[in-house]
C-alpha positions as CSV (number, residue, x, y, z in Angstrom):
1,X,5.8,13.8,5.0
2,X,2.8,14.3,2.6
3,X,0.2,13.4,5.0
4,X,-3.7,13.3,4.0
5,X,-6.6,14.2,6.9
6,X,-10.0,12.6,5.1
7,X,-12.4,14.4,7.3
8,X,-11.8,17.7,7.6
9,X,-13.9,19.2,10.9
10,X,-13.1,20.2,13.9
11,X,-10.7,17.7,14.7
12,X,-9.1,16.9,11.3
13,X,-8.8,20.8,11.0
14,X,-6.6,21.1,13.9
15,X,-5.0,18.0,13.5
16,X,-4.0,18.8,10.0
17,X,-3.4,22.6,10.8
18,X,-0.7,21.5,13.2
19,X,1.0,18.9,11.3
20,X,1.5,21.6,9.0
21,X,3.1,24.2,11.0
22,X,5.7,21.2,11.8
23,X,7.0,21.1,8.3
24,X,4.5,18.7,6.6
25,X,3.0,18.3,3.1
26,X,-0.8,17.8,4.5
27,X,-3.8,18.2,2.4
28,X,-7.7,18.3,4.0
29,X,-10.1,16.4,2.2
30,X,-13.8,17.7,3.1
31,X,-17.0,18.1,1.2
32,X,-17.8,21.1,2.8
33,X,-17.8,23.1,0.5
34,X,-18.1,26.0,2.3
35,X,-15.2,25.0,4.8
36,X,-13.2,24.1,1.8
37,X,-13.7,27.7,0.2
38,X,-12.9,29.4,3.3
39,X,-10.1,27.6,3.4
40,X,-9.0,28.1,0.2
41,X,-9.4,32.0,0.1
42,X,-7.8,32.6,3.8
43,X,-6.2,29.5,5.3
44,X,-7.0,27.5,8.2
45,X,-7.7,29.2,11.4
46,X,-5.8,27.7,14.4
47,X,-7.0,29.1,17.5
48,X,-4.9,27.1,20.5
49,X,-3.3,27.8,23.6
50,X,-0.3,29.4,21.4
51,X,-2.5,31.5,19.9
52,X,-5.0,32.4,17.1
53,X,-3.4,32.4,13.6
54,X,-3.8,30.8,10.1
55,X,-2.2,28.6,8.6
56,X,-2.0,29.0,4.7
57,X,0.7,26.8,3.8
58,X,-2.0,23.2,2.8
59,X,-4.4,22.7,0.7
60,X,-7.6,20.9,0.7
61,X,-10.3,19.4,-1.8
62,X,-13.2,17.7,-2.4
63,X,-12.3,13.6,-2.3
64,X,-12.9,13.7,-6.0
65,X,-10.4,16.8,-6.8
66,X,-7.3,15.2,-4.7
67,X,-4.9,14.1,-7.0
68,X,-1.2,13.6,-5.0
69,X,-0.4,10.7,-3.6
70,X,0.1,10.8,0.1
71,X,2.3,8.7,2.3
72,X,0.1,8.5,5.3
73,X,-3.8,9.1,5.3
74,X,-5.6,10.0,8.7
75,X,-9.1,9.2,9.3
76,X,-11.0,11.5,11.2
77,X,-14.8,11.0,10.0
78,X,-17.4,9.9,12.1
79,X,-18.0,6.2,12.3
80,X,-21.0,6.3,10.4
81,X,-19.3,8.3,7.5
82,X,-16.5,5.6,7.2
83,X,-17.3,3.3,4.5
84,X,-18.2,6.8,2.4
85,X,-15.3,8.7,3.0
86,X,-13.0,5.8,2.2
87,X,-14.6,4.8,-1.2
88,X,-13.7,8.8,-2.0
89,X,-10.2,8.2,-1.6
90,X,-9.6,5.2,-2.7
91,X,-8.2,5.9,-5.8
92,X,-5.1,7.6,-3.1
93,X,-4.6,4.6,-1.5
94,X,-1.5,2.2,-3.1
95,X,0.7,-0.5,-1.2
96,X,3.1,2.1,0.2
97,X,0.2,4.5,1.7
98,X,-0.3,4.3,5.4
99,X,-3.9,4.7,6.9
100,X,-4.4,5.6,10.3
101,X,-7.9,5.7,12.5
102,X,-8.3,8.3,14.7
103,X,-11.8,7.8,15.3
104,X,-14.6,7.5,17.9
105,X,-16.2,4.1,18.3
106,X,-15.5,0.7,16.8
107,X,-16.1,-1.1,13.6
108,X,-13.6,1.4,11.8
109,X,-10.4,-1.2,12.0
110,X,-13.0,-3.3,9.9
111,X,-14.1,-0.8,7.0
112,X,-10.6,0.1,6.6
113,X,-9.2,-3.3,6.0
114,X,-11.8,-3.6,3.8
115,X,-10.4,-0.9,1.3
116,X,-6.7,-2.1,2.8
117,X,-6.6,-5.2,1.3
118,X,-6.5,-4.3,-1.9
119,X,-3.2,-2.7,-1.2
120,X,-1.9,-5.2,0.4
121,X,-2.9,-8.1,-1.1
122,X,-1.6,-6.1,-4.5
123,X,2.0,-6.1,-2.8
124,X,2.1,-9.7,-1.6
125,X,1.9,-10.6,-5.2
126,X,4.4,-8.3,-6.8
127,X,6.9,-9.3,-3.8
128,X,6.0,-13.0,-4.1
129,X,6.9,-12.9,-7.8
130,X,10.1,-10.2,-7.9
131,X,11.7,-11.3,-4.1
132,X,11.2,-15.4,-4.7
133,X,12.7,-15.4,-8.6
134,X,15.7,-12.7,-7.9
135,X,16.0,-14.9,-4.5
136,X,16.4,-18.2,-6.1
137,X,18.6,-17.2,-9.5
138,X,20.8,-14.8,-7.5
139,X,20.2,-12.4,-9.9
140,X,18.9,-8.1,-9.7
141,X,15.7,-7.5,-10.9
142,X,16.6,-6.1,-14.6
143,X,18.2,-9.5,-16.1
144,X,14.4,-10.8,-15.6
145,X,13.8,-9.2,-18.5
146,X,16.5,-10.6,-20.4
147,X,14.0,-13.4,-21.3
148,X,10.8,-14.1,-21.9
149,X,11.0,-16.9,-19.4
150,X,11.7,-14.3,-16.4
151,X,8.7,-12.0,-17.1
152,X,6.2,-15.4,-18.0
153,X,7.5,-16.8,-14.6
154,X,7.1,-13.6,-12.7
155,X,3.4,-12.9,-14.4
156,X,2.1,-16.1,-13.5
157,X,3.0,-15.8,-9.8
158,X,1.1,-12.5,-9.9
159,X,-2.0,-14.3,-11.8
160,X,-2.2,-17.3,-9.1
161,X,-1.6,-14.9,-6.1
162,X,-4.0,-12.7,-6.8
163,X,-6.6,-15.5,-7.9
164,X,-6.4,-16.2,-4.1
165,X,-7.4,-12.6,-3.4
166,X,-10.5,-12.6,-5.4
167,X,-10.9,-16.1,-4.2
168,X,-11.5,-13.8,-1.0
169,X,-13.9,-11.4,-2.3
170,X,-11.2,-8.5,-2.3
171,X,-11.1,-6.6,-5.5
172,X,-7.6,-6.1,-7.2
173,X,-6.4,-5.4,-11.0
174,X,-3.9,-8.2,-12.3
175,X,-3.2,-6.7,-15.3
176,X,-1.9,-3.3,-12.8
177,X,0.1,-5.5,-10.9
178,X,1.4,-7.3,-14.3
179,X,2.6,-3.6,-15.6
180,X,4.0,-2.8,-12.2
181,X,6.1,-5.8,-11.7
182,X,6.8,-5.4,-15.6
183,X,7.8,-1.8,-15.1
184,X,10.2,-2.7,-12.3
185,X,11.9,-5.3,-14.4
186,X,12.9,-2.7,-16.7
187,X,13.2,0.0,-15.0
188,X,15.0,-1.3,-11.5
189,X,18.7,-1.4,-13.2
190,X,20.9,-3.6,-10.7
191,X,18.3,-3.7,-7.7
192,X,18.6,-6.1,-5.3
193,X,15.5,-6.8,-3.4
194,X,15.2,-7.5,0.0
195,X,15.1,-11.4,0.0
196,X,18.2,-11.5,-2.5
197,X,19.6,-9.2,-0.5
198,X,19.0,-11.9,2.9
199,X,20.0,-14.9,1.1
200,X,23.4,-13.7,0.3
201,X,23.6,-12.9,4.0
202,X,22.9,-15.7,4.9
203,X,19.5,-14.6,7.1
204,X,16.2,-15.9,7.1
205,X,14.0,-14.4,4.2
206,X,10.4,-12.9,4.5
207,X,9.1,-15.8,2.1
208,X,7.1,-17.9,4.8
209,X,5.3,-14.1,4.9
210,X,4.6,-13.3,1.2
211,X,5.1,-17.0,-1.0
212,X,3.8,-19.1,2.2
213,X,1.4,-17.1,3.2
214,X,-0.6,-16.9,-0.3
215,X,0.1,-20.9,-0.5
216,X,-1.9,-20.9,2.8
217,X,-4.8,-18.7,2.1
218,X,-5.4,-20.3,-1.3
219,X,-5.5,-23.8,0.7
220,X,-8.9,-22.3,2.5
221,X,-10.3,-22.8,-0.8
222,X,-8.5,-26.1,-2.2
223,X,-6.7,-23.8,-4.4
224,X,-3.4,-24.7,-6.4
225,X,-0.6,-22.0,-6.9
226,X,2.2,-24.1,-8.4
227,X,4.4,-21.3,-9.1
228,X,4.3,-19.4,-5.8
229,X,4.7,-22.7,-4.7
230,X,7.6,-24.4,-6.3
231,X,9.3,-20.9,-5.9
232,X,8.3,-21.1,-1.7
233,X,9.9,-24.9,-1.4
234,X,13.3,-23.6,-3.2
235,X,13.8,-20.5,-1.2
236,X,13.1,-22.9,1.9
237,X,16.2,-25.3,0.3
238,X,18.1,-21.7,-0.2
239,X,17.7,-21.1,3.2
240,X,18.1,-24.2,4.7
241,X,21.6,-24.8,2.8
242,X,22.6,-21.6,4.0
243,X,22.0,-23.1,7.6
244,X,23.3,-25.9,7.3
C-alpha cells in the first residue's frame, strides 16, 4: 500500500518506519530539514523492543517535493500544526486517497474535512453524472461519447452538482471534474459502473447517496439541479419497476 505519514517525528517516524518493514510503499513528509537529510543519507533508525536497526527502503520530502500519489495519508502533526500541514499536501489528496488522524486532542476531524470535501464532493459529481446516465440508458460508459448529447448531459450534472459545493464554501475545479468524467468516457471501453451494474441485478442503487443527496444539499440554499434531478426520479422508477 503506498501509504503517506505527514508529520514525520517521533511518532510518524516509527509509525512509518514499521509500516515499511511490513512490505509498504510509505513516504515521510517533514520540514525538518535536518531529519529529512539524515534520513535521506542513512535511513530511518528504529530502535524497538526487536532491536535497533534502519530502515532504508522509504523515502521522505519536504510537503512541497512529494510528488506520488498515495492511497492512504496518516496524520501525525500536532493539533496546532494541522491546518498547515494539510494545505502542504493538498495537492496529494484526490477522491480515492484515504486520510486518517492519529492525533492528540480534538478539532482535527474538523480541519480535515475541511480539505476532505473537496475530494469528496468532486466524486459525488463525477458519480452522479457517469452512475445515474449509464444507470438509466443501460448502457457502459464509452457509448456516452457516441454523442454529443451523452457528454452535454453528463457535463451539466457535474456543473449543477458542484454549484451546490461552492454554494457551501468548499473549493472544487469543474472544469477538472469535466476532463475526468470526459476522460472516462473515452477511455472506460465497456465499463459498467456500479449502479448499472445494480439495476440489472435487480438491487437497490446508491443514487438516494450521490443524485439525492446533492438534490438535498442544494435545497438548503433554494437551489435548482434539474439534471441531477430528473436523472434521481428515473433511477427511482428503474428501481421501483425492478420491485415491483
Amino acid at each position: 500500500m503506498k501509504i503517506a505519514i505527514v508529520g514525520a517525528g517521533a511518532m510518524g517516524s516509527m509509525f512509518g518506519g514499521l509500516l515499511a518493514e511490513c512490505g509498504n510503499d510509505v513516504t515521510l513528509i517533514d520540514i525538518n530539514d535536518a531529519h529529512i537529510g539524515a534520513v535521506q543519507s542513512n535511513g530511518l533508525r528504529l530502535v524497538t523492543d526487536d532491536g535497533d536497526r534502519h530502515v532504508g527502503t522509504l523515502k521522505i520530502y519536504r510537503p512541497e517535493e512529494a510528488r506520488e500519489q498515495p492511497e492512504l495519508i496518516v496524520i501525525f502533526t500536532k493539533t496546532l500544526h494541522t491546518g498547515a500541514a494539510l494545505q502542504g499536501v493538498k495537492h496529494l489528496m484526490s477522491p480515492d486517497v484515504h486520510v486518517l488522524s492519529l492525533q492528540n486532542g480534538l478539532g482535527n476531524v474538523e480541519k480535515i474535512s475541511e480539505f476532505a470535501s473537496t475530494a469528496i464532493w468532486a466524486k459525488v459529481a463525477f458519480n452522479a453524472a457517469l452512475n445515474s446516465i449509464c444507470a438509466v440508458s443501460g448502457c457502459t460508459v464509452d457509448p456516452l461519447g457516441l454523442s454529443p448529447e451523452g457528454s452535454r448531459l453528463a457535463e451539466q450534472v457535474v456543473v449543477e452538482v458542484l454549484s451546490v459545493a461552492q454554494r457551501l464554501g468548499i473549493e472544487v475545479d469543474p472544469a477538472k471534474c469535466k476532463a475526468n468524467v470526459a476522460g472516462a468516457i473515452a477511455r472506460h471501453k465497456g465499463h459498467k459502473p456500479s449502479m448499472l451494474q445494480d439495476v440489472q441485478a435487480g438491487r437497490r442503487t446508491e443514487i438516494e447517496a450521490i443524485n439525492g443527496a446533492a438534490v438535498t444539499a442544494a435545497e438548503r440554499f433554494n437551489m435548482k439541479l434539474p439534471t441531477t434531478e430528473t436523472l434521481l426520479s428515473l433511477v427511482r422508477l428503474v428501481e421501483a419497476r425492478a420491485t415491483a
